[in-house]
N, C-alpha and C positions, 0 to 999 in steps of 0.2 A: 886423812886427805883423800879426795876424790879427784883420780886422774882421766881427764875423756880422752878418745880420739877421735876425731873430724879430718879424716881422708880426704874429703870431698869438701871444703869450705867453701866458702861463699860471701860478697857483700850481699848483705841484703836490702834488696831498692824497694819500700813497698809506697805505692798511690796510692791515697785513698779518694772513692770519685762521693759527689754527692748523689749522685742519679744512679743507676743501674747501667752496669755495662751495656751501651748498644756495639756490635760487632761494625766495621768497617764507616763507623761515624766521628767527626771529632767532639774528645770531650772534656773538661777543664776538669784538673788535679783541685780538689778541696786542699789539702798539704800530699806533703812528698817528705819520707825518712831515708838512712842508709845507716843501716848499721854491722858490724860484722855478726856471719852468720853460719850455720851450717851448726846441724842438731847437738855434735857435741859441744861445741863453743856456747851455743844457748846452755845446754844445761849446766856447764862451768859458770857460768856466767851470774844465771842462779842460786847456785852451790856458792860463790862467791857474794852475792848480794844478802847472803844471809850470814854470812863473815865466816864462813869454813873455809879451810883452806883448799886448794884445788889448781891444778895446774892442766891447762889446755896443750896436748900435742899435737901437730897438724903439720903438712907442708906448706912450702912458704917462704919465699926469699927475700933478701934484703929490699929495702924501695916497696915492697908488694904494697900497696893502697890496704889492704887484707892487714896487715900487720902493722903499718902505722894507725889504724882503727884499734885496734886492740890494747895495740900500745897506749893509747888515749883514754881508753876507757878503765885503764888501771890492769886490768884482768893478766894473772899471772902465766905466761904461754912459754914453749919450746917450740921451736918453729927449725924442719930439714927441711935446707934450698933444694927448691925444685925447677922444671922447666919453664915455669911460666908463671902468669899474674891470676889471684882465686878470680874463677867466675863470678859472673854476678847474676841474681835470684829475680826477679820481678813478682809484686806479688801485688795483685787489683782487690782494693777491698770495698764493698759497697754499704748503704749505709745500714743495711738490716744485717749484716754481719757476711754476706756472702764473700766468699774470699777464693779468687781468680791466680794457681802459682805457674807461672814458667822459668823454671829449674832451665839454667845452662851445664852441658856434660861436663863440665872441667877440664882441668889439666889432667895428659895421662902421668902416670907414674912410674919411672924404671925401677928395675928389677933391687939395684942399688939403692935409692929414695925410698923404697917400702923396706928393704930390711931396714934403714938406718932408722926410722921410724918405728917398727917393732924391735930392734936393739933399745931404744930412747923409754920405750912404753915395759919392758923387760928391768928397765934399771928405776924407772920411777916408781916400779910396780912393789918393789923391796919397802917403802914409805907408806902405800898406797892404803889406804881401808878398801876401796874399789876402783877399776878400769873398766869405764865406759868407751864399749866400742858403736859408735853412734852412724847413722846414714847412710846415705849410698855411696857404693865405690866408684872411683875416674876411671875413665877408660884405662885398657889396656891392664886391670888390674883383674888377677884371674878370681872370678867369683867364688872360689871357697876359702880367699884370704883371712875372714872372719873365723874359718875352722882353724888355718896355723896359729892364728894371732889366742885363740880359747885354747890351744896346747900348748902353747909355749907360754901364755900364765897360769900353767898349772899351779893349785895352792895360793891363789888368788882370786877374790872376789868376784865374778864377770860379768857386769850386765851389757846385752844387748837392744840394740832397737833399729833394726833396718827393715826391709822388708825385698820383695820380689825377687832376680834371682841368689845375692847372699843369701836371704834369710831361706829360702829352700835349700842352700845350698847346706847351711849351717844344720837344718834340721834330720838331715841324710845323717850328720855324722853325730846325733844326741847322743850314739853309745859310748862314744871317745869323746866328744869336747862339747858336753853339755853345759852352758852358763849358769852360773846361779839365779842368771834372772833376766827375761827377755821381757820386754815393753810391747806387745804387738797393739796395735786398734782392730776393730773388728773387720777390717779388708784384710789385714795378715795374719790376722787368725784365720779367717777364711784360708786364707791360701796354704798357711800351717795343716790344717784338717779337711779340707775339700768340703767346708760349709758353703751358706750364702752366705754372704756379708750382711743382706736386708736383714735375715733372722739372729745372726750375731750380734746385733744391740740388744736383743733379748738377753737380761743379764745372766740367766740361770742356764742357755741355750752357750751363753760365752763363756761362762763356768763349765759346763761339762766338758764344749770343746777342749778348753783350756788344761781339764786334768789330764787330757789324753796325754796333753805334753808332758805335765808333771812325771807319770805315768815312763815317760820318755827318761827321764833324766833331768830334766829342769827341775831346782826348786823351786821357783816362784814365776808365775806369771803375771803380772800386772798387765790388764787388757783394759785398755780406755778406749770406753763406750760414745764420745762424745757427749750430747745432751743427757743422755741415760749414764753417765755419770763413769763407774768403773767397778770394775771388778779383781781382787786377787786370789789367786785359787794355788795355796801349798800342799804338800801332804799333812798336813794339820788340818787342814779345812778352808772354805771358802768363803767370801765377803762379797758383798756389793756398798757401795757408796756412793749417796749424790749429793749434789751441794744444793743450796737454797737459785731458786732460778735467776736468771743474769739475762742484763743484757747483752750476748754475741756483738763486739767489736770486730775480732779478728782469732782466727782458728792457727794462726801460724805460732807457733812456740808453744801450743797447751801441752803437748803432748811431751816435750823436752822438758817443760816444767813441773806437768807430772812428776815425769820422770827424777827427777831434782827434787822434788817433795818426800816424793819415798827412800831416797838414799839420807837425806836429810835427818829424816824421821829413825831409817835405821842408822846412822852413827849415834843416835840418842838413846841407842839400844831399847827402840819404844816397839811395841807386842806391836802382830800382822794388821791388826785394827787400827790401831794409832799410824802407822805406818802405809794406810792403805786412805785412811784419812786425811794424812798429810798431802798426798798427794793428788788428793780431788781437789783441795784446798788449791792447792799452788796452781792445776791446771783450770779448773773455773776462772782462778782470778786473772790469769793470762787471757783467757779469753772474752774476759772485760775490759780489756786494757788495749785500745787502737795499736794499728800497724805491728810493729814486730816490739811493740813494749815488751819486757818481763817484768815478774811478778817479783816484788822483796815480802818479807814475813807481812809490814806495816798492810799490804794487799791482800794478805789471808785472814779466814777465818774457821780454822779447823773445829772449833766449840760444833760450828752450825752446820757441819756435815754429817749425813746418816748415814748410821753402819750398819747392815742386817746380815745376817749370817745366815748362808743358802744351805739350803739339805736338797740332794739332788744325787741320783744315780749317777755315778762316776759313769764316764765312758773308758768303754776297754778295747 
């Protein structure tokens, strides 16, 4: 079972226009979706569309709009009442794939609603194969939450994927609550290692970055590259992967789907290749897929993904 958490949930409203955004003009919606959202509920979501099991934790109170979505779409969740209704995401997408997000801060979180939520992620964690702690936190929630939540599942699988101040925050403590496996893209890598971001699509530039962490305490980083595809760099060695080229729909969820491809990949107990493959797989087809679609297996095609394996001077 894969368990996520989504602190920070969300519906997600996304437009799709036919023209390219012009700023302060009016302009007509080709369609318009809403679906629930927020990075862990996608990857549950995922993990669940490929028939594994998987349980969504998140706050969330009765009536919430947020959880009668959920409710509907089947998808197995535990939801702690909290103060208010999930935000809602806006996400503009155009028709060559350009994709426009305005994130609402959320509900904040009391002191009481986060632990009962880390008590909830502690007990499901006993069942779990992994606990995905996913996106960014609500206000009012002290940014090194992600370091209590990685020592108190100790002896549990942990991946991460946030980024800005968690994910620095998280990276401070690699010597005590390093995850088994962080999802960065090449902006939070950058910020992981004080790169550019421009030269972090460089795959082998992302790879090096990328062992520092190893290097750190992580075992695995899986760093997706966008169009350049992805990278995993363990103490075993390093990978790059790209899929056969696509058309860009929409960039919202590849990276969740990724992420969902590789955990996928590993309860099938398949080598860092197959596992690194899966996961190009799942986030390519995501991002062939308009608005906040996800990707089921019937969307992938792992065969047609290429695997090369980097030789490159560790960074120390």
């Amino acid at each position: 079972m894969i368990v996520t958490l989504t602190a920070n949930p969300s519906i997600d409203h996304t437009v799709a226009l036919s023209e390219p955004l012009r700023r302060g003009d009016l302009q007509r919606a080709r369609a318009a979706t809403s679906y629930p959202g927020g990075k862990g509920v996608n990857v549950s979501r995922v993990v669940a569309g490929a028939g594994a099991r998987t349980v969504a934790v998140l706050p969330g109170s009765p009536g919430d709009p947020l959880l009668r979505a959920l409710t509907e779409t089947g998808l197995d969740y535990r939801a702690v009442p909290c103060g208010g209704p999930a935000r809602t995401n806006l996400t503009l997408t155009e028709a060559d794939g350009t994709t426009t997000k305005i994130n609402e801060p959320g509900t904040p979180l009391t002191d009481l609603e986060r632990n009962a939520l880390a008590d909830l992620l502690v007990e499901l964690a006993d069942e779990a194969s992994w606990v995905v702690l996913s996106g960014s936190l609500p206000p009012a929630v002290p940014v090194d939450w992600y370091v209590d939540l990685v020592r108190r599942l100790r002896g549990t699988s942990v991946a991460v994927d946030t980024s800005d101040a968690p994910l620095l925050a998280l990276a401070e403590r690699f010597d005590s609550a390093a995850p088994r496996l962080i999802k960065p893209n090449a902006e939070e890598l950058a910020q992981l290692t004080g790169g550019d971001p421009a030269e972090l699509h460089d795959p082998v530039a992302a790879a090096r970055a990328a062992s520092a962490l190893v290097a750190r305490g992580v075992e695995a980083v899986l760093a997706t590259l966008g169009a350049a595809g992805a990278v995993l760099v363990t103490a075993a060695g390093a990978w790059h992967a790209t899929a056969p080229a696509i058309t860009a729909r929409s960039t919202v969820g590849a990276g969740d789907s990724a992420l969902a491809g590789y955990l996928l990949a590993d309860l099938d107990s398949a080598a860092p290749q197959d596992r690194l493959r899966r996961a190009v797989a799942y986030g390519s087809a995501a991002a062939a897929l308009p608005g906040t679609g996800l990707p089921g297996p019937h969307h992938t095609d792992p065969s047609a993904v290429a695997v090369t394996a980097l030789d490159f001077q560790p960074h120390h």
